[in-house]
C-alpha positions in Angstrom: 29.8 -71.1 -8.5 25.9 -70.0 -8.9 26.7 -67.2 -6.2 29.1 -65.5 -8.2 26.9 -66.3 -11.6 24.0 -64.7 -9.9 25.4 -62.1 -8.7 27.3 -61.1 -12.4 23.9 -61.5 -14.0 21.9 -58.8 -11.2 24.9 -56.5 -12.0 24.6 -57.1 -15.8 20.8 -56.2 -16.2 20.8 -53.6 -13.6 23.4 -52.1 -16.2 21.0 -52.9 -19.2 18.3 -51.3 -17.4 20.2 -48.2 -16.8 21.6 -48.0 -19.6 18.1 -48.1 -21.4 17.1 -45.6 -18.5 19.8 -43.7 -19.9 18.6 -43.7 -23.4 15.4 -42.7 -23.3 16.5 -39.7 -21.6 18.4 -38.8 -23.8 16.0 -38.9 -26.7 13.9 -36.6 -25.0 16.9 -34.4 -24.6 17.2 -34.4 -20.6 21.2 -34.6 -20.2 21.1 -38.2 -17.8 23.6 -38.6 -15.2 26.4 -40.9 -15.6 26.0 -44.5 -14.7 28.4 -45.4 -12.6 30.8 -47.6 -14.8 30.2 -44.9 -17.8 33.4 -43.4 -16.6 35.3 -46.3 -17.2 34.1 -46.3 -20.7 34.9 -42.5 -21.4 38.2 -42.9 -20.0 39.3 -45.5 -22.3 37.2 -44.6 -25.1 38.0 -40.7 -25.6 41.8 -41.2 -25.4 41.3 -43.7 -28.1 39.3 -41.4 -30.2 41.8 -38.9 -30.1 44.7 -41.5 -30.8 42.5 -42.3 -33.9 41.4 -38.9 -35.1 45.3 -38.0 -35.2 46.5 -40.8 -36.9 46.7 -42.0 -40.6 47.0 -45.7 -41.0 44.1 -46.5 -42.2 44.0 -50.1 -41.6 45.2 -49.8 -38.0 41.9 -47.9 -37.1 39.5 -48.8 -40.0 37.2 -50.9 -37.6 37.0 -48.3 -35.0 36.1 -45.4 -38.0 33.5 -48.1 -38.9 31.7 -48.6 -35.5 32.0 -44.5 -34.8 30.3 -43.8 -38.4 27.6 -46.6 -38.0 27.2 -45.9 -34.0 28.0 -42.2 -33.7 26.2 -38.6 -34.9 28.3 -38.2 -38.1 29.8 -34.6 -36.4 32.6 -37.1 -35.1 32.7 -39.4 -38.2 36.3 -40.5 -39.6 35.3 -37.7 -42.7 35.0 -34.9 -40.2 37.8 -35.7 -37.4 40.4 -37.9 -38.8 43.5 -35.3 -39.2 46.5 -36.9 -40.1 48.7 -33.5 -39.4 48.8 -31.6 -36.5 48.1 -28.4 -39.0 45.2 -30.4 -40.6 41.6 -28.7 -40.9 39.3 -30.7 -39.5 35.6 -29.9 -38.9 35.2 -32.1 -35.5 33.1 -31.5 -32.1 35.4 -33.3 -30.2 38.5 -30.9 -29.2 40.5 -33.0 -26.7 42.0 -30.1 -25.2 38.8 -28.5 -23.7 37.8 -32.2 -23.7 40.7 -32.4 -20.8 39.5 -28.9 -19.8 36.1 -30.5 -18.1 33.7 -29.4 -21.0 32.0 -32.5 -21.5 30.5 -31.0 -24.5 33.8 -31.3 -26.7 34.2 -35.0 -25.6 33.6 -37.9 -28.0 32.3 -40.2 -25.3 29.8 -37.4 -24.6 28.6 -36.9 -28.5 28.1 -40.8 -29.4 26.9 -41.6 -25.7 23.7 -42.9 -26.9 25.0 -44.9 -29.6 28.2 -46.2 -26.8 25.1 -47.2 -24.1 23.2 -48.5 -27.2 26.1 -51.1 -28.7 27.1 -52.2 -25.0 23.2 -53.1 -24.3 23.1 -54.7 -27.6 26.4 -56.9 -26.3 25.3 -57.1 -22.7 22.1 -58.3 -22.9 22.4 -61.7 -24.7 24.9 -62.5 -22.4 22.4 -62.3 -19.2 20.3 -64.3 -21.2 23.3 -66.9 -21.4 24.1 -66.7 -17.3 20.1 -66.8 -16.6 20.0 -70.1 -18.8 23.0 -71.5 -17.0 21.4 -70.0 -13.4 18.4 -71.8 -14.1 20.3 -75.2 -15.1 22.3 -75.0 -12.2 19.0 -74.6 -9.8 17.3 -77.4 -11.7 20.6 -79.5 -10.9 20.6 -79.0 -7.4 17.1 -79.9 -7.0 17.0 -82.8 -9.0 20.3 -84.0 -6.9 18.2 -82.9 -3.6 15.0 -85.0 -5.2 17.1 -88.2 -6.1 18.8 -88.0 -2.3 15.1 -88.1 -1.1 14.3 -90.5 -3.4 16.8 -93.4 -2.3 16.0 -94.7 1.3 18.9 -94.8 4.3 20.4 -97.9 4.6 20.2 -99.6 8.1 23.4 -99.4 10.4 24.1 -103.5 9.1 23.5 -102.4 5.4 26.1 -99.8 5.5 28.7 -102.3 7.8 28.0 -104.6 5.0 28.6 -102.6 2.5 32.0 -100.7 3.9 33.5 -104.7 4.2 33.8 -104.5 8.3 31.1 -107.0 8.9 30.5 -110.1 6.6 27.1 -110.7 5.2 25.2 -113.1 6.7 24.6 -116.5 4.9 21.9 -119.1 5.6 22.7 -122.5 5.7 20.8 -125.6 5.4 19.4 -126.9 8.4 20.5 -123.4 10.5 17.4 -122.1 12.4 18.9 -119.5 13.5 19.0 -117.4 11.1 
């Protein structure tokens, strides 16, 4: 419930923030360690480059070329690494195999990473804004619920008898004193 929402949205913006962290060290050129789930991303997003870069359907990658030529530094754009021959020329900085070699330089998550950590903010961040909203809903709920149970009196030991059925109300009748 609101544990698990709050703790998704503290992992979300810590992300945002270091991924913006990120960012601006890279625009002054400082090479920024890894954030921890940036891995994860280059792992699945350089095999998928190369996958792309070697083959020719155009339609079956169209909207990955896309997002690389509107995200990424156009030195891995579909007109400088798409090679749909293993003997075709191409003029791209990516080279899978020193890319598998360890030379992070020749990797495509490593060329675009600024415009990888700037998309995923861009989809990250309205969505912490969406599990803060529903947070704060959920907080208001459960003090409004704790308000109205303060609200409402505690019925007396007969009231609640009463009410459950096991003792009978009690009636007056006309001409009883007793009661």
């Amino acid at each position: 419930g609101l544990v698990g929402e709050l703790l998704i949205l503290q992992i979300s913006l810590q992300y945002v923030h270091q991924f913006q962290n990120v960012i601006i060290q890279l625009n002054q050129n400082i090479d920024a360690p890894y954030v921890e789930i940036e891995s994860t991303i280059q792992s699945k997003f350089n095999p998928f480059f190369y996958g792309a870069s070697s083959g020719c359907k155009a339609s079956l990658y169209a909207w990955f070329w896309s997002w690389v030529n509107t995200n990424c530094p156009t030195d891995i754009s579909q007109s400088n690494c798409q090679g749909c021959y293993p003997y075709s020329v191409t003029t791209c900085l990516a080279n899978q195999e020193a890319c598998d070699a360890n030379i992070n330089e020749a990797c495509p998550y490593k060329i675009c990473r600024k415009g990888i950590l700037s998309y995923c903010i861009l989809r990250i961040k309205p969505f912490t804004y969406g599990m803060l909203s529903l947070a704060c809903l959920q907080i208001l709920m459960i003090i409004l619920n704790s308000m109205l149970i303060c609200h409402h009196p505690r019925d007396t030991m007969q009231q609640i008898l009463i009410k459950s059925g096991v003792e009978p109300p009690k009636r007056n009748v006309v001409g009883d004193t007793a009661a």
